[in-house]
ZAZAZA-116567 format. One record per atom (N, C-alpha, C, O): x, y, z. Coordinates in steps of 0.02 Angstrom, whole numbers, padded with zeros to 5 digits, always signed. Example, Ala and Ser with C-alpha at 12.3 -4.5 7.8 and 13.67 -1.06 7.14 Angstrom:
% residues 2
+00660-00284+00390+00615-00225+00390+00660-00165+00390+00712-00166+00423+00642-00112+00354+00684-00053+00357+00645+00002+00394+00670+00057+00402
% end
This chain:
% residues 163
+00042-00059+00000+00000+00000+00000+00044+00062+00000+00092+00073+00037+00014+00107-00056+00066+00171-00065+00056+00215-00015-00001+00239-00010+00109+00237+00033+00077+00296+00068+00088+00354+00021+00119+00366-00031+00029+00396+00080+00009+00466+00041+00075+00515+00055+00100+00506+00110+00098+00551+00024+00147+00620+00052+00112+00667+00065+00068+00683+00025+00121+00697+00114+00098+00742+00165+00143+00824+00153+00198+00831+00180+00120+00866+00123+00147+00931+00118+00163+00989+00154+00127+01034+00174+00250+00974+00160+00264+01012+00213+00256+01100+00202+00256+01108+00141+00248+01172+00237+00232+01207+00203+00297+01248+00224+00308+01255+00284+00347+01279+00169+00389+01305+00135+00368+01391+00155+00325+01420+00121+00409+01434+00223+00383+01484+00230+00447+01519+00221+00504+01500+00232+00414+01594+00190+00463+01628+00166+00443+01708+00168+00386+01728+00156+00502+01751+00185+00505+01827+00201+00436+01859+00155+00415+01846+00099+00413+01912+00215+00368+01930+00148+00398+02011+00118+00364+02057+00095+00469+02006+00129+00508+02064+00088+00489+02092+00022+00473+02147+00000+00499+02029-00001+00490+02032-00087+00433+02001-00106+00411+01954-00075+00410+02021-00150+00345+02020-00182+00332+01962-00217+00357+01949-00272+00283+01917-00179+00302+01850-00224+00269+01824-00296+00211+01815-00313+00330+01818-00330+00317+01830-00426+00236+01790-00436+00190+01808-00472+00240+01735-00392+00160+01708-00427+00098+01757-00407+00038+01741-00407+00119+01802-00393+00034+01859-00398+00044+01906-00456+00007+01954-00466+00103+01888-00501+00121+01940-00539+00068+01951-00600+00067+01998-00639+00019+01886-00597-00019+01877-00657+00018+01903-00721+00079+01907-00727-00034+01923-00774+00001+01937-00847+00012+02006-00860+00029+02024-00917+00003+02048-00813+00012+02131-00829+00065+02144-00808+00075+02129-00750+00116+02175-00847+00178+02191-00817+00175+02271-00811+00223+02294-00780+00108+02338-00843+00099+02369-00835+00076+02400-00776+00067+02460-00766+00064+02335-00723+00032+02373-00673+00081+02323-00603+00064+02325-00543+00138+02284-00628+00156+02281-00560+00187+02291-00504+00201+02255-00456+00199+02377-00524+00226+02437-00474+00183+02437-00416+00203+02422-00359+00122+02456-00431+00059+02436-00405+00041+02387-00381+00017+02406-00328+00037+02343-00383+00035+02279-00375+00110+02272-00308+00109+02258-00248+00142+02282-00336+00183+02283-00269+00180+02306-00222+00211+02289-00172+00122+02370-00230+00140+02433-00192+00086+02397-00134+00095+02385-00074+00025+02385-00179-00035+02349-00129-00015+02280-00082-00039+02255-00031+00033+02268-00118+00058+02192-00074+00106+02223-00006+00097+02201+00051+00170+02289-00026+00178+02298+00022+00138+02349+00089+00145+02358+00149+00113+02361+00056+00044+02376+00097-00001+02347+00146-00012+02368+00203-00032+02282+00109-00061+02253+00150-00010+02183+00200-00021+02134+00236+00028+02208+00182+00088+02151+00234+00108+02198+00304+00106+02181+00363+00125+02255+00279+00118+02315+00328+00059+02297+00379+00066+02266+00431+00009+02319+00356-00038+02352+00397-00065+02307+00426-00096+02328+00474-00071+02210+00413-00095+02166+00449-00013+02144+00478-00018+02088+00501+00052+02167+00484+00098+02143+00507+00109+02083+00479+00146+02053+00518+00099+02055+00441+00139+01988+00393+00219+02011+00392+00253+02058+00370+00229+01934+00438+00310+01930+00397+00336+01860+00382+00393+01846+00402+00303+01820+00352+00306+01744+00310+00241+01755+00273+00197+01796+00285+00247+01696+00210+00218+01706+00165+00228+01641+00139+00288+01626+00139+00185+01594+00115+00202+01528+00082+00162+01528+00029+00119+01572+00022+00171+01475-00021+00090+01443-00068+00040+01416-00018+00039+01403+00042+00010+01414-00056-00064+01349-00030-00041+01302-00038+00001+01291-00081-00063+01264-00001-00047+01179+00013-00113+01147+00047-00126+01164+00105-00146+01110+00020-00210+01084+00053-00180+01024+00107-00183+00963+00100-00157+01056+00153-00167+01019+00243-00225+00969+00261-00286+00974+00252-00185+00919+00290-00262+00870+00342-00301+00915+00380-00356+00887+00387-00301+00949+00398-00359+01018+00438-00324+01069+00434-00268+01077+00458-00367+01124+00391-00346+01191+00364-00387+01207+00437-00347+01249+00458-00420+01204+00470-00451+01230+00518-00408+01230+00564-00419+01277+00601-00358+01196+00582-00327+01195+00640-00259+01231+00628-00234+01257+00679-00225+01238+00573-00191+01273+00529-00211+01337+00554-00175+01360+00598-00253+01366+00540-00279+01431+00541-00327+01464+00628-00343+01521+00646-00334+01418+00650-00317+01437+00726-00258+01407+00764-00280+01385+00818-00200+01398+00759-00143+01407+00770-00092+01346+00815-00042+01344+00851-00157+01288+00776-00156+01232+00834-00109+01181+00792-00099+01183+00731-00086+01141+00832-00028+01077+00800-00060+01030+00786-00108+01019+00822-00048+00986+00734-00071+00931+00733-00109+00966+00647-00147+00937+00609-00089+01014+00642-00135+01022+00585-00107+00979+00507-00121+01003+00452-00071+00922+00514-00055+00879+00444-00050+00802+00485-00010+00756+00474-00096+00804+00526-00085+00729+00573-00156+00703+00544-00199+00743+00525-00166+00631+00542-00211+00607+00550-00242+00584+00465-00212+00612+00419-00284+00547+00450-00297+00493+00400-00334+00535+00341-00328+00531+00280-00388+00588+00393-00433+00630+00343-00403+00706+00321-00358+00735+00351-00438+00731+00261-00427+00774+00271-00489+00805+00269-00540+00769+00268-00498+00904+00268-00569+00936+00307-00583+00968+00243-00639+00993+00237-00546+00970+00199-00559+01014+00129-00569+00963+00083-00556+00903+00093-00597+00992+00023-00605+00926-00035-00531+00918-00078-00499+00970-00089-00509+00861-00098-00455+00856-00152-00443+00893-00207-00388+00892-00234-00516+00947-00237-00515+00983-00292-00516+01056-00272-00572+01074-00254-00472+01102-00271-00478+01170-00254-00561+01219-00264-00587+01236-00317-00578+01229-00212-00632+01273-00203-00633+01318-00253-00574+01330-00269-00660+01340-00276-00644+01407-00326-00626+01492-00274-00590+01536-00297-00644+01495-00237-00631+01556-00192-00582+01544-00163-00570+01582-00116-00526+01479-00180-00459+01461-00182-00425+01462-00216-00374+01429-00204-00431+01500-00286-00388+01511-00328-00343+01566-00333-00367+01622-00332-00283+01560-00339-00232+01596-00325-00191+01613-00269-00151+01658-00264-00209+01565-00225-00211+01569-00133-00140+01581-00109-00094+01577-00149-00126+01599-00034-00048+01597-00010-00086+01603+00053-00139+01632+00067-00029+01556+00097-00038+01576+00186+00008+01637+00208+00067+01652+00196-00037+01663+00241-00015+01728+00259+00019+01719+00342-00020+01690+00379+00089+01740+00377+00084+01725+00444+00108+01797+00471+00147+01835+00444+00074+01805+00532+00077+01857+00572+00138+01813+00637+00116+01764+00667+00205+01835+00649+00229+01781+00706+00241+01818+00769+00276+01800+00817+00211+01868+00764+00209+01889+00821+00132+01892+00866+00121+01916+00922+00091+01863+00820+00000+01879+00851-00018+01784+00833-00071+01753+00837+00051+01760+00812+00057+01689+00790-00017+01657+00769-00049+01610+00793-00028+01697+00721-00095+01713+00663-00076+01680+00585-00017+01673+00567-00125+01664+00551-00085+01627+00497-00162+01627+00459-00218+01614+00482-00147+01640+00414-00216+01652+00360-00186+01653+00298-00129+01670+00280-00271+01618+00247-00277+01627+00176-00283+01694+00154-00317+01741+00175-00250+01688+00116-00305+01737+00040-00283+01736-00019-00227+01731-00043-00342+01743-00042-00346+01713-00107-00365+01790-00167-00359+01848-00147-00383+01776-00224-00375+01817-00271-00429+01786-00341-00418+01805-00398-00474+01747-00328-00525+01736-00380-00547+01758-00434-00562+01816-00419-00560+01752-00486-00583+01757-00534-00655+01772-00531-00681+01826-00545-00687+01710-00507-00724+01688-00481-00769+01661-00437-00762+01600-00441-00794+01669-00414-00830+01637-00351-00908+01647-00321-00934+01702-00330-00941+01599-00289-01006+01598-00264-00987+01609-00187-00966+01565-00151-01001+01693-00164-00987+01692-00095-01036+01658-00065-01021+01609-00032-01091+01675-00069-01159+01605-00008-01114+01520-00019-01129+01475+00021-01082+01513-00053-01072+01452-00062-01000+01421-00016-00986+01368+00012-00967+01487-00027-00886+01497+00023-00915+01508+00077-00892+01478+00125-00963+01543+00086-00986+01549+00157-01009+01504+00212-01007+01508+00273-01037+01449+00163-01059+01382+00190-01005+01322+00214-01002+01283+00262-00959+01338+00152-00899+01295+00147-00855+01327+00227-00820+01291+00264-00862+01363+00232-00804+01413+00291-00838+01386+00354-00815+01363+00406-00923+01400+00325-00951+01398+00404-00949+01318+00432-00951+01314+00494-00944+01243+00390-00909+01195+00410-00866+01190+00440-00868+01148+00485-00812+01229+00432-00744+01208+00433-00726+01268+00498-00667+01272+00515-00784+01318+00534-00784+01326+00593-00728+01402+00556-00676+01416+00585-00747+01434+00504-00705+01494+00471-00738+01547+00448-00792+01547+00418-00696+01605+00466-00743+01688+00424-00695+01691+00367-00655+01646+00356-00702+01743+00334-00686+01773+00269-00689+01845+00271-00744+01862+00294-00653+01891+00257-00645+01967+00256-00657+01963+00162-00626+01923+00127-00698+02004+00142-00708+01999+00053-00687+02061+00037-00727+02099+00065-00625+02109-00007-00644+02153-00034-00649+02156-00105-00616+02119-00141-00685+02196-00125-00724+02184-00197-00693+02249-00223-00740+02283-00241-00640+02278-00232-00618+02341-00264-00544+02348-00278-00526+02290-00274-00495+02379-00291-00464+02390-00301-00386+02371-00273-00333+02397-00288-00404+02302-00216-00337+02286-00162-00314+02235-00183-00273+02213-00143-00325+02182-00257-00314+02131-00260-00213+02157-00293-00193+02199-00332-00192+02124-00266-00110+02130-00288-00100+02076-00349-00061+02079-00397-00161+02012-00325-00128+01974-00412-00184+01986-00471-00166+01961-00524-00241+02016-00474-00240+02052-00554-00267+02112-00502-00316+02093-00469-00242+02196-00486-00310+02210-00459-00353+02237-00519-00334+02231-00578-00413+02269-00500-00479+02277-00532-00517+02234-00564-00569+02245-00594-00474+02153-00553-00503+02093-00593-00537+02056-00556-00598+02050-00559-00488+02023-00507-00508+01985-00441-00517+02044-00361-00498+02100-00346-00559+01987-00325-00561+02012-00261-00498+01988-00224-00448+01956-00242-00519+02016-00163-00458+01976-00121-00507+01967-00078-00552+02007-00067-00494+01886-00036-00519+01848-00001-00485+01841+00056-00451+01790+00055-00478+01886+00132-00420+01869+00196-00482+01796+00231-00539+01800+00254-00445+01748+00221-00482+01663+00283-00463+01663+00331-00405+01644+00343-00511+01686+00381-00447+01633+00456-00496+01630+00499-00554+01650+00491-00461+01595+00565-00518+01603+00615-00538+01661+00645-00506+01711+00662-00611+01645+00650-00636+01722+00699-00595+01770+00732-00595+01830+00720-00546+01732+00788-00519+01751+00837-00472+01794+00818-00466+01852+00838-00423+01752+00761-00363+01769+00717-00353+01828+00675-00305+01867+00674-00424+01825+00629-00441+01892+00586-00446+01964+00650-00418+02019+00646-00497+01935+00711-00506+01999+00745-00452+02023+00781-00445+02083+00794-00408+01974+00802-00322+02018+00806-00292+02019+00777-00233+02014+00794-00308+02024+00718-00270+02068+00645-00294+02133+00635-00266+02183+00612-00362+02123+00663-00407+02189+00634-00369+02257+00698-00357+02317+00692-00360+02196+00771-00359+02266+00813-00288+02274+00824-00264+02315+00863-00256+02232+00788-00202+02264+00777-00154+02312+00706-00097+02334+00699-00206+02310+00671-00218+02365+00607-00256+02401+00653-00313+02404+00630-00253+02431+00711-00313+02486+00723-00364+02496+00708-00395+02549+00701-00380+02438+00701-00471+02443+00681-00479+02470+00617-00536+02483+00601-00428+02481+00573-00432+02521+00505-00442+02478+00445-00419+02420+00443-00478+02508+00392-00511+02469+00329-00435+02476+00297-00394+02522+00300-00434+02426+00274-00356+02428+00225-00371+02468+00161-00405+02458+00110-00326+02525+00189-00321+02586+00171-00240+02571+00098-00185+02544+00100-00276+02602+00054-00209+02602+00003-00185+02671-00023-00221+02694-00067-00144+02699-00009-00135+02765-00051-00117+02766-00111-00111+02819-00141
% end
């Protein structure tokens, strides 16, 4: 019997701007940088990985161990669509660790259902903050309740603001 490989997750500075949000516009990714270093700022990110679908993204994202242990996993084998384009985000000092994603596409009542399983909120903005296409995709911040709201009060309670 083949065992399964289990994906370890590969974390890295969030200095530099990581090329896979660069999408296909090279006209706009001054910008695009500018919003990435921006929003790494203002929620304090300093690691940055791909997505990797984990045995419990839930436990991953409230900050608990054990999150690649065990037989099942809590997500489906085929990427969600409000998972496309994804990276874990880590805060290591509020030892916070969240998605977001960058869609094309997506059925929010449907992510909403999917999240509310898996015991998860979602921050949605629909305008101008996406760093991998913006004005195309949204950006999607995932994490737990707890996690997002000491991100939020440690951004000062402030709407991510872009100049």
């Amino acid at each position: 019997m083949k065992k399964e490989q289990v994906m370890t997750i590969q974390w890295f500075n969030t200095e530099q701007y990581p090329t896979v949000f660069l999408g296909n516009s090279e006209a706009s990714k001054e910008y695009k940088e500018q919003l990435y270093k921006q929003f790494v700022s203002q929620f304090g990110f300093d690691k940055v990985a791909a997505y990797e679908r984990v045995k419990n993204l839930t436990y991953l994202l409230e900050g608990k161990q054990g999150y690649n242990s065990g037989k099942e996993y809590d997500t489906p084998p085929a990427l969600p669509c409000f998972l496309d384009h994804a990276m874990y985000f880590r805060n290591t000092k509020l030892d916070t660790t969240i998605v977001v994603s960058h869609p094309y596409q997506f059925d929010l009542e449907l992510m909403s259902e999917f999240l509310n399983q898996l015991n998860l909120e979602s921050i949605v903005w629909f305008n101008d903050k996406s760093f991998y296409m913006t004005k195309s995709t949204p950006t999607i911040m995932i994490g737990a309740q707890e996690k997002l709201e000491n991100l939020n009060m440690n951004a000062n309670n402030r709407i991510w603001q872009c100049s």
